[in-house]
NUROVEX-738753 format. One record per residue (C-alpha): residue in three letters; residue number from 1; y, x, z. Coordinates in steps of 0.05 Angstrom, whole numbers, always signed. Last residue first. Layout:
REM NUROVEX-738753
<kemar><resn>ALA</resn><resi>NUM</resi><y>Y</y><x>X</x><z>Z</z></kemar>
...
This chain:
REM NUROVEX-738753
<kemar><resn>UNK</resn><resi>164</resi><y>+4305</y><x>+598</x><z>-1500</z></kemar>
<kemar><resn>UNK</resn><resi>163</resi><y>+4350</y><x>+643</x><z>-1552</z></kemar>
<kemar><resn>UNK</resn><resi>162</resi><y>+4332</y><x>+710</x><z>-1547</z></kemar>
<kemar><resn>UNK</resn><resi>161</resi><y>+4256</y><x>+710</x><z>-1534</z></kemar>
<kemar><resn>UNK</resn><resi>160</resi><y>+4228</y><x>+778</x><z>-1520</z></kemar>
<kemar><resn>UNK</resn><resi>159</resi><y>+4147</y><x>+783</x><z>-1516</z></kemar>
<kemar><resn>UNK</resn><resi>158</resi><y>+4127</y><x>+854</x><z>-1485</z></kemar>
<kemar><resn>UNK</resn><resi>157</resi><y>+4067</y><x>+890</x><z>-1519</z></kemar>
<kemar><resn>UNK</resn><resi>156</resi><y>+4035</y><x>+932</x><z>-1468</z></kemar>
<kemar><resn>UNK</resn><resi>155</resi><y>+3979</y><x>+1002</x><z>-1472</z></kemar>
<kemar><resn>UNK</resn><resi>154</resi><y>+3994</y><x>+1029</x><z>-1532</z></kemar>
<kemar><resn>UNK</resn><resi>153</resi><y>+3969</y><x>+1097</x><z>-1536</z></kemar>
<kemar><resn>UNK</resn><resi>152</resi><y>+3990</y><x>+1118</x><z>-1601</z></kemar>
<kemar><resn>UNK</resn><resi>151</resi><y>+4044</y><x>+1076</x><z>-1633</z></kemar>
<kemar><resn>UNK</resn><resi>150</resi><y>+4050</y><x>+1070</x><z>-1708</z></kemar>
<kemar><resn>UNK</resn><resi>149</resi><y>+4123</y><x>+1050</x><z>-1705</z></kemar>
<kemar><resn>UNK</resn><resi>148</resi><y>+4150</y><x>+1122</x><z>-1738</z></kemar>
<kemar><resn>UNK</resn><resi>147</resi><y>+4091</y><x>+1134</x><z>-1791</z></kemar>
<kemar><resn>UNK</resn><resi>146</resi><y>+4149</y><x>+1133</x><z>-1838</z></kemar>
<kemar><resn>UNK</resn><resi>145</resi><y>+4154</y><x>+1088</x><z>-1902</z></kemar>
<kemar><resn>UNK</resn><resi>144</resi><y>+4123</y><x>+1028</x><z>-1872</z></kemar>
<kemar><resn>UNK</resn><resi>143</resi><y>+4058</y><x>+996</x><z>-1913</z></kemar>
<kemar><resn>UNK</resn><resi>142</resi><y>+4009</y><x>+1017</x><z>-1864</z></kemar>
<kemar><resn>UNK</resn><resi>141</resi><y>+4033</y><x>+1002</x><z>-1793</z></kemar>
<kemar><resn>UNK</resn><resi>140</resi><y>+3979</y><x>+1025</x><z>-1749</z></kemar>
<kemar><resn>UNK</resn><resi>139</resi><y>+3989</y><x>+1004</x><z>-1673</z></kemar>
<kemar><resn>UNK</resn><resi>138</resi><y>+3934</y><x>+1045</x><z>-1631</z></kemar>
<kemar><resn>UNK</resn><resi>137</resi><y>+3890</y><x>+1027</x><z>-1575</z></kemar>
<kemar><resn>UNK</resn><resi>136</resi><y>+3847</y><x>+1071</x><z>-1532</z></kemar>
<kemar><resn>UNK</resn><resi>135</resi><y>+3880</y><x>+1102</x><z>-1564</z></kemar>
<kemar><resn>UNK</resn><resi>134</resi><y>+3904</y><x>+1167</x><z>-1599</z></kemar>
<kemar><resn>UNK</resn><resi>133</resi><y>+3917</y><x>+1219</x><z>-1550</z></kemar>
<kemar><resn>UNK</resn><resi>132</resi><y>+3840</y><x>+1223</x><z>-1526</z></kemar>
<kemar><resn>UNK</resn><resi>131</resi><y>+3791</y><x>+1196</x><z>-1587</z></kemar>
<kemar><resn>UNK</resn><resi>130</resi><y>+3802</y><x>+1132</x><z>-1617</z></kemar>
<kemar><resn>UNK</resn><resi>129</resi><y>+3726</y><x>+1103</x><z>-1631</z></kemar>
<kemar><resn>UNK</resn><resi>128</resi><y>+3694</y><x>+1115</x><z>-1698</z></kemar>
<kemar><resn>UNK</resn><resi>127</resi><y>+3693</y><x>+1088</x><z>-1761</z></kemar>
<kemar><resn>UNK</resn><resi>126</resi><y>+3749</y><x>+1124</x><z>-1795</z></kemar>
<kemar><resn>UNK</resn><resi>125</resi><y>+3796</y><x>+1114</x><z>-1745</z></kemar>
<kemar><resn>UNK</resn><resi>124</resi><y>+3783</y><x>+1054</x><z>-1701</z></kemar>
<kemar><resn>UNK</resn><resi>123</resi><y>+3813</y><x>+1014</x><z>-1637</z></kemar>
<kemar><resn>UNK</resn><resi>122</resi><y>+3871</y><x>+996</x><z>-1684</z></kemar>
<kemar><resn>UNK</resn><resi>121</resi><y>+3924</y><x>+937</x><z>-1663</z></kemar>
<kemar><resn>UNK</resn><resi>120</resi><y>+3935</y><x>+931</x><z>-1729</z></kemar>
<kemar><resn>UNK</resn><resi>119</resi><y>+4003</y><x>+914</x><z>-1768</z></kemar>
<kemar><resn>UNK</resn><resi>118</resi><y>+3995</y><x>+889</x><z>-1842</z></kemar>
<kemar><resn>UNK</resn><resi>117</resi><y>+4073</y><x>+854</x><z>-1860</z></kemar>
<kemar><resn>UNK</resn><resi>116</resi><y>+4068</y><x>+785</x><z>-1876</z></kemar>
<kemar><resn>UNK</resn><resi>115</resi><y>+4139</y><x>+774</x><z>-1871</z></kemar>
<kemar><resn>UNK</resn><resi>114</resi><y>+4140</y><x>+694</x><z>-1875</z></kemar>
<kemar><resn>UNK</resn><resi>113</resi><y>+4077</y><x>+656</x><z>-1883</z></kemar>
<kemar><resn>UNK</resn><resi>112</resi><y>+4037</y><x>+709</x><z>-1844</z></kemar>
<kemar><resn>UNK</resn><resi>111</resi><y>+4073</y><x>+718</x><z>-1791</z></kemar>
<kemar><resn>UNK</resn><resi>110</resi><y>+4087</y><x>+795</x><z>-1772</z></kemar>
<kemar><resn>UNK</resn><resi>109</resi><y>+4156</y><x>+809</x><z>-1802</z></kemar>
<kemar><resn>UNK</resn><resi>108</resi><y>+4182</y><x>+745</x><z>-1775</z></kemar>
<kemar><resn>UNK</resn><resi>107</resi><y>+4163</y><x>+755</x><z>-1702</z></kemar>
<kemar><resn>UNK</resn><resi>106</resi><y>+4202</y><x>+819</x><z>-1706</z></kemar>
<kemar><resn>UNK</resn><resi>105</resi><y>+4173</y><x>+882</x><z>-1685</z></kemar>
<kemar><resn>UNK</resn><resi>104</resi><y>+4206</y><x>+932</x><z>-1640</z></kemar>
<kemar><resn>UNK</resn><resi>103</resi><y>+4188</y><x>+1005</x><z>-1612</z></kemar>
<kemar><resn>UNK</resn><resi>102</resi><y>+4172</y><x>+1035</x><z>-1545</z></kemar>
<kemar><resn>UNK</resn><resi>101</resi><y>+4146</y><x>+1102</x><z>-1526</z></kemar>
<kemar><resn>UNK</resn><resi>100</resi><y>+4141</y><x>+1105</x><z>-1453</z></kemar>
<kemar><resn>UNK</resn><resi>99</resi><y>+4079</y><x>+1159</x><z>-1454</z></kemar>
<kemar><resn>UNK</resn><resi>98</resi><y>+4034</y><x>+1104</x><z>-1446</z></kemar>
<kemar><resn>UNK</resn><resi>97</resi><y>+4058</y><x>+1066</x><z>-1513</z></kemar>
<kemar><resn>UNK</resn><resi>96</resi><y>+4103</y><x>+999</x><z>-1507</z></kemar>
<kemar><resn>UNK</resn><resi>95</resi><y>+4101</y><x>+959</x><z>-1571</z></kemar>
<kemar><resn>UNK</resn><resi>94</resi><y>+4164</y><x>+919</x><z>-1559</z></kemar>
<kemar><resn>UNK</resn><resi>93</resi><y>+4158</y><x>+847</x><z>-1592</z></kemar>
<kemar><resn>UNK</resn><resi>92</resi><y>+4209</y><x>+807</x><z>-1613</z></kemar>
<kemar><resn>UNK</resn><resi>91</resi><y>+4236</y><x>+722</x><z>-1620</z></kemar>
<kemar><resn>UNK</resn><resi>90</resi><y>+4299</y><x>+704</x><z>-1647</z></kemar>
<kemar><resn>UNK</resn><resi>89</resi><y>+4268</y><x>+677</x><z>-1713</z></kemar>
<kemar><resn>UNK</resn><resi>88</resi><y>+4222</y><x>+624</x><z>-1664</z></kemar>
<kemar><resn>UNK</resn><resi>87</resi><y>+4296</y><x>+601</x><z>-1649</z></kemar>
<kemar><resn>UNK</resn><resi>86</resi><y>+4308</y><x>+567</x><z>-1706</z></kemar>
<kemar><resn>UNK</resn><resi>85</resi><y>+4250</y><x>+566</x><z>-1765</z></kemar>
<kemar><resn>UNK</resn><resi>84</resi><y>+4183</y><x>+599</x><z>-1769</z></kemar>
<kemar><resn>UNK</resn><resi>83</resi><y>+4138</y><x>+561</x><z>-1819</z></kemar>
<kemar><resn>UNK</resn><resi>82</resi><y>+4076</y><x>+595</x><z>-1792</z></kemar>
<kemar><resn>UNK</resn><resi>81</resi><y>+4063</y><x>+623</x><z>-1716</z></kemar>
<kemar><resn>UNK</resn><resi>80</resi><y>+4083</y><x>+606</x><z>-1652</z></kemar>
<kemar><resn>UNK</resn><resi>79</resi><y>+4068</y><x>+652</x><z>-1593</z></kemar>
<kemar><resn>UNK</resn><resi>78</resi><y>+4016</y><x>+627</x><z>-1557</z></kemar>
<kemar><resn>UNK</resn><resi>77</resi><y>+3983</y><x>+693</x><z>-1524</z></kemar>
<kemar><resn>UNK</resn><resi>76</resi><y>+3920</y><x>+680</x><z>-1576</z></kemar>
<kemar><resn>UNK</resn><resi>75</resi><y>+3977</y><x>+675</x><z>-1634</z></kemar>
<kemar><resn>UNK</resn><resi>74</resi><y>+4000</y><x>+743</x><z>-1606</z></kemar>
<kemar><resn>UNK</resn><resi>73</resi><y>+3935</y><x>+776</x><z>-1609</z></kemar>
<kemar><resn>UNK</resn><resi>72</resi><y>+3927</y><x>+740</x><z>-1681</z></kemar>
<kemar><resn>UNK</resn><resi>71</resi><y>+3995</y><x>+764</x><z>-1715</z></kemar>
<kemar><resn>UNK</resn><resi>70</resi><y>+3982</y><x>+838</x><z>-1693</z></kemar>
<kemar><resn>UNK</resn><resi>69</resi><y>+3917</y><x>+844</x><z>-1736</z></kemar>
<kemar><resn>UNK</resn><resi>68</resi><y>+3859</y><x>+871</x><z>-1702</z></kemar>
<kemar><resn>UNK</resn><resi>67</resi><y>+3826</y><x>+938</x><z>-1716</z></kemar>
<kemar><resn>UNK</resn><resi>66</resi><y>+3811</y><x>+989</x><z>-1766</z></kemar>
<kemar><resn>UNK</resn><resi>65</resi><y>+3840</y><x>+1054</x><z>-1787</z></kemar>
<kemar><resn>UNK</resn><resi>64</resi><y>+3815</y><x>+1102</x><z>-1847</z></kemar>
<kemar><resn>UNK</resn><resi>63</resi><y>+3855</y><x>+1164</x><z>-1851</z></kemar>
<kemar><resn>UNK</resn><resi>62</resi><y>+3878</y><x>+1185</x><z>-1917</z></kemar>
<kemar><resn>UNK</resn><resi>61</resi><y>+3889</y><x>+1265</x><z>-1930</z></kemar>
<kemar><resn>UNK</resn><resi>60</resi><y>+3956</y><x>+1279</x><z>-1949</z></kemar>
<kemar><resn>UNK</resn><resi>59</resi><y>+3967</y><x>+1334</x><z>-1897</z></kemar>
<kemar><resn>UNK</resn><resi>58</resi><y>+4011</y><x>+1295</x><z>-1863</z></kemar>
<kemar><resn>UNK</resn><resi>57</resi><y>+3963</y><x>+1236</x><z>-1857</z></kemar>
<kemar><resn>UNK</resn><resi>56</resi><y>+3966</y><x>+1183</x><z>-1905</z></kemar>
<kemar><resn>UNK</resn><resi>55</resi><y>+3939</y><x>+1115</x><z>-1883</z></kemar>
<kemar><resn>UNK</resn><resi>54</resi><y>+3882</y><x>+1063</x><z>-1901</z></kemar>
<kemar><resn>UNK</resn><resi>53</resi><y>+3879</y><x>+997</x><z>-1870</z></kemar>
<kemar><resn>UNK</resn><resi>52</resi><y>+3826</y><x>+962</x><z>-1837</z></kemar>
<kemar><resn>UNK</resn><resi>51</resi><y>+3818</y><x>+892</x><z>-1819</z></kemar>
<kemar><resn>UNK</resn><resi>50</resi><y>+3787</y><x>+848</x><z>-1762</z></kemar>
<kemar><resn>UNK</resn><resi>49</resi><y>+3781</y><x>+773</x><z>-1736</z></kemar>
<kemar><resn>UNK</resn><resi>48</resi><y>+3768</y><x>+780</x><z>-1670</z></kemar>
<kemar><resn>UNK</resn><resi>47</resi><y>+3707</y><x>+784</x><z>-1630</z></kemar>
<kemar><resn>UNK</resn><resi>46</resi><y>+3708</y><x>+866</x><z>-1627</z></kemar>
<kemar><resn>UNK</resn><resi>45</resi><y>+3782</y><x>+858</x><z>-1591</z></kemar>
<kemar><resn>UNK</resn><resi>44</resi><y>+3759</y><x>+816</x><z>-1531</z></kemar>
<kemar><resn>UNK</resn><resi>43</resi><y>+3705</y><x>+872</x><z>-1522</z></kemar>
<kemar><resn>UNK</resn><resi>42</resi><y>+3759</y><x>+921</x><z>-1519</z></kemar>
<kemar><resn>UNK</resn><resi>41</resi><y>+3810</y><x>+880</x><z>-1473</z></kemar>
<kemar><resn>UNK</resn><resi>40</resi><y>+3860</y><x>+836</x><z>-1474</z></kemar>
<kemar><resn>UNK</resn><resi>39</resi><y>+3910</y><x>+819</x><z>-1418</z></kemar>
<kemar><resn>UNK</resn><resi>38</resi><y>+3947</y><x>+760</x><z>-1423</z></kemar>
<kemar><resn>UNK</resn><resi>37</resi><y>+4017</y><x>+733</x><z>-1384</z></kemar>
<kemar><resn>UNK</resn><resi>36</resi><y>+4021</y><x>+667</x><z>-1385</z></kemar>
<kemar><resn>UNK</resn><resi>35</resi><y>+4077</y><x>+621</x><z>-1414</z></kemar>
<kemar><resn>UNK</resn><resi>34</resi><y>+4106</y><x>+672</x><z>-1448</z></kemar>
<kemar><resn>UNK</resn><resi>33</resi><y>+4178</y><x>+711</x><z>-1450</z></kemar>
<kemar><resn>UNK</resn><resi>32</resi><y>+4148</y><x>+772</x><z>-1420</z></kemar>
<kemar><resn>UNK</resn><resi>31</resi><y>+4073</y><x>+795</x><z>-1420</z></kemar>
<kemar><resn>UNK</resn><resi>30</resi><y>+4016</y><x>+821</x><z>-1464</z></kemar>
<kemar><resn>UNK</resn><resi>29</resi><y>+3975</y><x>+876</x><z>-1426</z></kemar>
<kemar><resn>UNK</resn><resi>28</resi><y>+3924</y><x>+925</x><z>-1470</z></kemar>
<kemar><resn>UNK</resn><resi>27</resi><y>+3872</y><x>+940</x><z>-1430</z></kemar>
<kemar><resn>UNK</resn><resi>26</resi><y>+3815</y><x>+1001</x><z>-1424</z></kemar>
<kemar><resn>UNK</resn><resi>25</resi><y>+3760</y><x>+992</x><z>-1395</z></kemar>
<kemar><resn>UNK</resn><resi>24</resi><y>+3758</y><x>+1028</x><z>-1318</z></kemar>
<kemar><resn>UNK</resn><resi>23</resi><y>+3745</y><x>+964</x><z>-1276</z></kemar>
<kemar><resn>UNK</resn><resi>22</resi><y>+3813</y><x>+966</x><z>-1242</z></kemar>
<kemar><resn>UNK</resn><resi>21</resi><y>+3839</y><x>+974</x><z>-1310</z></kemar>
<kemar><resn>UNK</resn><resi>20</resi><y>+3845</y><x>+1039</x><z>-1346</z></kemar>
<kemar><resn>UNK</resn><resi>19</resi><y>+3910</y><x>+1084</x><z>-1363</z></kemar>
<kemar><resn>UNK</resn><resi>18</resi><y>+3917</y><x>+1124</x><z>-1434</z></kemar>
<kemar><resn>UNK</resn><resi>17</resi><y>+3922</y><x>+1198</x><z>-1420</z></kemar>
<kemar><resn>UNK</resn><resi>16</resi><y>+3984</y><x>+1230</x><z>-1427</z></kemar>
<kemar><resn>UNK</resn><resi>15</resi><y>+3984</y><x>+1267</x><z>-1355</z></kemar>
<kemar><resn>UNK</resn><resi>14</resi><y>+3923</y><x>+1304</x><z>-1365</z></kemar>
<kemar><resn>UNK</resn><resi>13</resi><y>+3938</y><x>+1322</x><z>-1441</z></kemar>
<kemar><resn>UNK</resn><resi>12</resi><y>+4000</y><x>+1354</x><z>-1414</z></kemar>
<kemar><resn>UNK</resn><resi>11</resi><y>+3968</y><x>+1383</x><z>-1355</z></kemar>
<kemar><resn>UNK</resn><resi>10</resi><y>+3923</y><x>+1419</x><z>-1406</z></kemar>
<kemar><resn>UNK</resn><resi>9</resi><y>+3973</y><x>+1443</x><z>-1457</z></kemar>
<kemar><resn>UNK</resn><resi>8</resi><y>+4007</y><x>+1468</x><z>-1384</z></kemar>
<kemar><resn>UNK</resn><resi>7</resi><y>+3937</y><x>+1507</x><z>-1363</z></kemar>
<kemar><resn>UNK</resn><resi>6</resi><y>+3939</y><x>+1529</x><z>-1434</z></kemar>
<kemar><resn>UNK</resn><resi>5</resi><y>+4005</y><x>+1554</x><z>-1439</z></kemar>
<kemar><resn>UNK</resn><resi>4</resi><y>+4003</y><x>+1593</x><z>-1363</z></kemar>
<kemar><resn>UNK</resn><resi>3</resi><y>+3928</y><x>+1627</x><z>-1392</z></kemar>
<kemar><resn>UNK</resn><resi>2</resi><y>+3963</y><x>+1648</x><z>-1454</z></kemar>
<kemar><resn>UNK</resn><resi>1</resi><y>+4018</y><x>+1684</x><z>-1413</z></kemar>
């Protein structure tokens, strides 16, 4: 019996893990309602401007995450940032995770001059890299109430424009 959980605890883990690009480094695609579709990478991530954030775990120990700040992976994809009026208000993002996860951000909760809420695209936890169900790449949303929209194992970030 303990040999039949195990083999499926190790399927499990098997079929969760976070895909790799044709050249095996992990990806995080951006597509949808934008001019281009963008794929960025680790290395593309270490050359951004970075932050870290400190969250509770459920044990009440904090857990020290660092990465890249939503805002600027979408700014690099074009999406408009600052003063937001009209349609730019309209505009979402679904954080897609490998195991079909999905939750929304609104383009007004992540600019800076409007919402200004922290969200990282995290490729840390307390200095080292995200290890097996976490990441490669990890959304950490620090000043939520529920750990809910912290997505493990984001791997896309679809752009949804409402009003064109």
């Amino acid at each position: 019996m303990i040999g039949v959980a195990v083999a499926i605890w190790l399927g499990l883990g098997l079929a969760q893990a976070p895909p790799a690009t044709s050249t095996g480094a992990a990806a995080l695609a951006i597509g949808g309602d934008i001019a281009a579709p963008l794929t960025i990478r680790a290395e593309d991530l270490a050359g951004m401007p970075r932050e870290k954030a400190s969250v509770p775990e459920q044990d009440g120990t904090e857990v020290e995450y660092e990465g890249v700040p939503l805002r600027e992976i979408l700014k690099r994809a074009g999406l408009p940032m600052g003063k937001l009026r009209g349609k730019a208000l309209t505009t979402y993002v679904v954080a897609k995770a490998h195991d079909g996860y999905e939750v929304v951000f609104t383009l007004g909760e992540i600019d800076a001059e409007f919402g200004n809420q922290q969200i990282l695209v995290a490729d840390k936890r307390d200095g080292k890299a995200l290890f097996g169900y976490q990441g490669p790449f990890r959304l950490v949303c620090p000043h939520d109430k529920a750990g809910a929209r912290s997505v493990r194992m984001l791997e896309a970030l679809e752009i949804v424009r409402l009003q064109k």
